[in-house]
Backbone bond lengths (Angstrom), bond angles and torsions (degrees), N, CA, C in turn:
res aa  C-N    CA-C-N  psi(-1)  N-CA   C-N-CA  omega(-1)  CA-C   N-CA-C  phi
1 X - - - 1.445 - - 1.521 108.64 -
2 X 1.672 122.63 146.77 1.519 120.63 -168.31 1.264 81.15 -152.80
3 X 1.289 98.66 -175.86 1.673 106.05 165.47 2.161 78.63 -175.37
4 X 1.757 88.19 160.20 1.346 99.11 -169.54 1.645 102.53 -115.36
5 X 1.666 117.53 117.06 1.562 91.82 -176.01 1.536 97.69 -100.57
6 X 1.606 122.38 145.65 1.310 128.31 171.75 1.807 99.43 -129.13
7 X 1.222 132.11 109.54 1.157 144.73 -160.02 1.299 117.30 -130.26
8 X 1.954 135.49 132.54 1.596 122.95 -172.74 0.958 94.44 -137.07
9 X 1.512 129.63 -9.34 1.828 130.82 179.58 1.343 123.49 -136.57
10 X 1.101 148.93 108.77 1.541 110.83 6.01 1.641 149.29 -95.00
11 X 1.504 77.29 34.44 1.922 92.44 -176.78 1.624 78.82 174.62
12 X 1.743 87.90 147.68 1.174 101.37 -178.47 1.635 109.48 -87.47
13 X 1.432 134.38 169.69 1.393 123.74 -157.21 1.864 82.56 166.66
14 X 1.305 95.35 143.81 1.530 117.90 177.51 1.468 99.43 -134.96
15 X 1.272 139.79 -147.82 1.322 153.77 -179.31 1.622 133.89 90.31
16 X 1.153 139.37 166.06 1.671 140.64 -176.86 1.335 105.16 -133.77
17 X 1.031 132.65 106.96 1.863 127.70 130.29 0.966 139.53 -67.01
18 X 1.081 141.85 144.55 1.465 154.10 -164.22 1.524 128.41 -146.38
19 X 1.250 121.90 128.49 1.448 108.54 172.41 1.684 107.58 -71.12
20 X 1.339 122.01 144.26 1.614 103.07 162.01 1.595 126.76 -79.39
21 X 0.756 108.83 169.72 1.751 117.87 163.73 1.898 108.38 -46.84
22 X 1.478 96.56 128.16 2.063 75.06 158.85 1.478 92.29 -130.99
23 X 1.040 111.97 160.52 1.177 127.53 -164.41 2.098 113.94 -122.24
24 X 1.052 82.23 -0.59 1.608 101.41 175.08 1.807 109.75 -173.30
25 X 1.303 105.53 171.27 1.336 101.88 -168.61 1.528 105.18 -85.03
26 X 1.377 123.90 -21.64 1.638 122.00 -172.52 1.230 95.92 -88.03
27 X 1.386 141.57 6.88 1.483 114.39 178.68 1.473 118.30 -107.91
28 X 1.518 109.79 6.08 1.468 119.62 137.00 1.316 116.31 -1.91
29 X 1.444 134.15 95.21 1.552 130.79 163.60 1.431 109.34 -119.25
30 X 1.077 116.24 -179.20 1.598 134.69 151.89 1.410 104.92 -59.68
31 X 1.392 117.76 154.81 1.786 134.20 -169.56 1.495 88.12 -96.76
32 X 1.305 109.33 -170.95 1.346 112.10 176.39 1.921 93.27 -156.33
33 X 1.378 135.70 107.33 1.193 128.82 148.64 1.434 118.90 -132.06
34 X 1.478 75.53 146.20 1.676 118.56 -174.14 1.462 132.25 -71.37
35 X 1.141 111.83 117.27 1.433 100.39 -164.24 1.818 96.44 -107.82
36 X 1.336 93.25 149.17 1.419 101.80 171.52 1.725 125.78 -148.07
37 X 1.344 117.72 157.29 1.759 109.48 -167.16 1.492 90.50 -106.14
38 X 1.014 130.55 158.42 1.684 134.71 179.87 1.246 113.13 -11.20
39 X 1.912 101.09 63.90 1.759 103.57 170.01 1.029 94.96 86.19
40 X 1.205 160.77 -19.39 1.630 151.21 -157.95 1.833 98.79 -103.74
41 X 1.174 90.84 128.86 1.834 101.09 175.99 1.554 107.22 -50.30
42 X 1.515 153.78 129.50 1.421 131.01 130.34 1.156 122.35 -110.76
43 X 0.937 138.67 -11.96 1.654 131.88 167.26 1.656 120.90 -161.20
44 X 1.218 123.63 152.63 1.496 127.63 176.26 1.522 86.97 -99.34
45 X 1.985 89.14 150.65 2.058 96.20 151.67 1.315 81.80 63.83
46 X 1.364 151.59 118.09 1.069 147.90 133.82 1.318 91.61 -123.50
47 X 1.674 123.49 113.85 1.235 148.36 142.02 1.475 120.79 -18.18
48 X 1.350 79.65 -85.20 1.872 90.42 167.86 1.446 139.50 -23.70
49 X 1.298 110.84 -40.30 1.448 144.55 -160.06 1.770 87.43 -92.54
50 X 0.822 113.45 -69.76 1.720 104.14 -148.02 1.710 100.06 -120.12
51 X 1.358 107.92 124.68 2.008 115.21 -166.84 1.903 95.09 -59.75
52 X 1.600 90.52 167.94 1.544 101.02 -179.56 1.685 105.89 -67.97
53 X 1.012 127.76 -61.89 1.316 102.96 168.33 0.978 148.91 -37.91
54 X 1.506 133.36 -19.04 1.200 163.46 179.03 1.743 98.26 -82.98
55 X 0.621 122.20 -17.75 1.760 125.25 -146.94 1.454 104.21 -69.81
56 X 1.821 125.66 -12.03 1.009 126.45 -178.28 1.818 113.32 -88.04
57 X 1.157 104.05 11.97 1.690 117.19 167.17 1.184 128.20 -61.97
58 X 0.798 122.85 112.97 1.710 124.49 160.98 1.448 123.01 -74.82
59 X 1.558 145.27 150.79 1.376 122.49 179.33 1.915 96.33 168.69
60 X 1.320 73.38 169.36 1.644 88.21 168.05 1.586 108.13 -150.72
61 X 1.488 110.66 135.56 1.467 108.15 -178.80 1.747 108.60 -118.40
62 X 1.094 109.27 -175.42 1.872 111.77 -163.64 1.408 96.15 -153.20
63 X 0.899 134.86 87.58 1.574 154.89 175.23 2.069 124.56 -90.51
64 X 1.470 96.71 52.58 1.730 92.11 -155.02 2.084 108.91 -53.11
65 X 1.522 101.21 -5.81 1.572 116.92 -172.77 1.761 100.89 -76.40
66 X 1.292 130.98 -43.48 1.048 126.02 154.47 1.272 130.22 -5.48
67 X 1.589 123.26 109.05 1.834 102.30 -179.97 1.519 91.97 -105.65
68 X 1.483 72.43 153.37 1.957 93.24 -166.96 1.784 101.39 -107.65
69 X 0.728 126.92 20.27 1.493 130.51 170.92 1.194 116.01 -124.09
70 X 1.545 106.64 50.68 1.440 119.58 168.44 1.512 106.37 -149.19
71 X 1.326 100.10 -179.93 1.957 110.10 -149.26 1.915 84.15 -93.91
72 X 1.141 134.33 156.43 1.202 144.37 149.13 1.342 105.47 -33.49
73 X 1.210 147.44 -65.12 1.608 143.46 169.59 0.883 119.96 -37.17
74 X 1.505 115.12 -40.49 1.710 101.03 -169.81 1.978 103.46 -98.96
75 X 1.772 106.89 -6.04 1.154 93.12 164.88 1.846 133.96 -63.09
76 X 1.488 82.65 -39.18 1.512 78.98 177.32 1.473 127.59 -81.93
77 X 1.025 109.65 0.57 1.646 128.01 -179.43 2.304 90.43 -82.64
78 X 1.164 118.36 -39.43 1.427 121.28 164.29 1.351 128.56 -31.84
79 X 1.448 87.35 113.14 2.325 90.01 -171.89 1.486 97.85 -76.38
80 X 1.261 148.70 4.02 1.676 132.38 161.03 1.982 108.39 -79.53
81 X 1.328 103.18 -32.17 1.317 119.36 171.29 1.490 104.65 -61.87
82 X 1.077 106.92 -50.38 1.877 109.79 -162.00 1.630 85.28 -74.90
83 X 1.122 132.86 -50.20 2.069 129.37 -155.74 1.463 91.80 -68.16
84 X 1.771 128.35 -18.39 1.376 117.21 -169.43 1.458 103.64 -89.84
């Protein structure tokens, strides 16, 4: 299962999540998605972004609203971060 998000209001945002494949019941992990500002890497695992239940997602997101001239701390403290 995936789904494709393409988004222009209220911040623009592209990206896909996905559950992965499991292939047995113990290989159950945590997801891992990627956030990025126009193509530019900024963080793995972003908490913020996706609830604890959810956490078994895989994905990559594209956030060009993101300001990138700030410290990792004060990104996630960011209400465009928190609405994503």
């Amino acid at each position: 299962f995936w789904i494709h998000l393409n988004m222009e209001y209220p911040f623009r945002l592209k990206g896909i999540l996905y559950f992965p494949k499991v292939k047995q019941q113990v290989q159950l992990e945590k997801g891992q998605v990627k956030l990025y500002c126009n193509q530019v890497f900024i963080a793995d695992n972003i908490k913020e972004v996706i609830p604890e239940f959810l956490m078994l997602l895989n994905g990559v997101i594209d956030c060009p609203d993101i300001p990138l001239n700030v410290s990792r701390s004060f990104l996630q403290n960011d209400r465009q971060v928190q609405k994503i």
